[in-house]
One Martini backbone bead per residue (centre of mass of N, CA, C, O) as a GRO file, in nm:
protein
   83
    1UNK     BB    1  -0.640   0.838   0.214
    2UNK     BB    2  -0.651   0.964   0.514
    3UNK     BB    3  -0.465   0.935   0.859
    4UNK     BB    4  -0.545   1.067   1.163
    5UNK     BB    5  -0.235   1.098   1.451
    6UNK     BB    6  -0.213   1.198   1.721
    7UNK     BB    7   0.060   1.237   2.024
    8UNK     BB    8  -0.143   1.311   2.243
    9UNK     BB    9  -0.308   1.225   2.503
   10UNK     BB   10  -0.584   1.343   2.409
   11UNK     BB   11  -0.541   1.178   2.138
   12UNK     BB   12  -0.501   0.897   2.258
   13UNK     BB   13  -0.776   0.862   2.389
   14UNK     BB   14  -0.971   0.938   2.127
   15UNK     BB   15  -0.871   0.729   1.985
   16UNK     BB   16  -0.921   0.530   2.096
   17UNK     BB   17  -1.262   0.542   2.118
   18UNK     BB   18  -1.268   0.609   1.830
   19UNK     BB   19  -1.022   0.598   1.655
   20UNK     BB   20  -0.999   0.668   1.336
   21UNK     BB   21  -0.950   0.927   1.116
   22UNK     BB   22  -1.120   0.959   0.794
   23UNK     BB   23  -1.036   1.101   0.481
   24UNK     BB   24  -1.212   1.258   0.175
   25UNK     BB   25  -1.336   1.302  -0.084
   26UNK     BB   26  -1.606   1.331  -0.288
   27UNK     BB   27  -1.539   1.410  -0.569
   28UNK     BB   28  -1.418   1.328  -0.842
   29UNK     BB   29  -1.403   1.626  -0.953
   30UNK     BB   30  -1.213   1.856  -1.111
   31UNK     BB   31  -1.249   2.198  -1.075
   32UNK     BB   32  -1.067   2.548  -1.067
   33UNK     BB   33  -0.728   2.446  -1.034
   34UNK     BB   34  -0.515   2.530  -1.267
   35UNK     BB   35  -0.326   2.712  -1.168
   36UNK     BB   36  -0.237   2.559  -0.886
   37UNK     BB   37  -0.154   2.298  -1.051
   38UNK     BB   38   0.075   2.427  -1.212
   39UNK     BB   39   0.235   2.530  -0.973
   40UNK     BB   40   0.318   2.236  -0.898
   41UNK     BB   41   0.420   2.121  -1.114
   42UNK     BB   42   0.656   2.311  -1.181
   43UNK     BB   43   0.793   2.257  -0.906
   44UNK     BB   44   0.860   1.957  -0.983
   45UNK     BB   45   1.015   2.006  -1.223
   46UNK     BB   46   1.252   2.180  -1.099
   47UNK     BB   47   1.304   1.941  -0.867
   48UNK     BB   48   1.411   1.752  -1.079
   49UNK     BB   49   1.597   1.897  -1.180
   50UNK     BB   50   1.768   2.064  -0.891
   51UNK     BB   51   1.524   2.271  -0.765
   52UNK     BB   52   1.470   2.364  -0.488
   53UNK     BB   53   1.142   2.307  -0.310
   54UNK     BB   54   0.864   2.517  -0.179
   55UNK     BB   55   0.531   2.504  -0.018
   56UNK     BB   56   0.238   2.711   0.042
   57UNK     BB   57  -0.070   2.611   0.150
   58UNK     BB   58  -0.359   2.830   0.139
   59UNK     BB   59  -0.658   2.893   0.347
   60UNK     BB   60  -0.989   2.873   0.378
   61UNK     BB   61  -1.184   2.613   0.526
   62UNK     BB   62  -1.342   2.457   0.195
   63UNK     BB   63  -1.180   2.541  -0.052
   64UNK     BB   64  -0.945   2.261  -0.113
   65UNK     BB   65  -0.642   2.184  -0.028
   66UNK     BB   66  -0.659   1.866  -0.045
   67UNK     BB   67  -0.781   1.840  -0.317
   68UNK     BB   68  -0.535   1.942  -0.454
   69UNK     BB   69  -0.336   1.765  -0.320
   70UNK     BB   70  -0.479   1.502  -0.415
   71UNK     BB   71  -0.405   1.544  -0.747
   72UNK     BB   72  -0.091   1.615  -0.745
   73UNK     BB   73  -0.001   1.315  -0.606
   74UNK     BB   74  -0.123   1.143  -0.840
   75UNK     BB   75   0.038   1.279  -1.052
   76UNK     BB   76   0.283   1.265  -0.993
   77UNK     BB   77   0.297   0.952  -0.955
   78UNK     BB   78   0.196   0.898  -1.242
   79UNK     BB   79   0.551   1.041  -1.257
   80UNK     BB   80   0.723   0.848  -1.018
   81UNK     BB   81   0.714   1.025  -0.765
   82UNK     BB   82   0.797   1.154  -0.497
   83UNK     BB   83   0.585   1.244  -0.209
   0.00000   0.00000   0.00000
């Protein structure tokens, strides 16, 4: 679960009326980004290894980053990594 909480004036006022905004993934199943999955998960290993990585997710809004993103550090958690 994610919880989002900017600290704008406009943003802290929303916040007190609405509360924190929740978000999570709907599908338990993820499929369809194996190679993007590997390529995350190479950058963590050679990150373990000692060659620091940077890494840009992009795409349009609905593609799935969040869901990429969230399958990538369950999995990393899994392999004791810092994320």
């Amino acid at each position: 679960m994610i919880t989002l909480r900017e600290k704008t004036p406009a943003a802290s006022y929303a916040y007190a009326m609405l509360g924190g905004v929740e978000t999570r993934s709907v599908s338990p199943v993820f499929v369809g980004r194996a190679e993007e999955l590997a390529s995350l998960t190479g950058a963590l290993a050679r990150a373990a290894s000692g060659d620091p990585q940077a890494l840009l997710i992009g795409g349009e809004a609905g593609v799935g980053k969040t869901r990429l993103v969230e399958q990538f550090v369950s999995a990393a958690q899994r392999r004791n990594a810092v994320v």
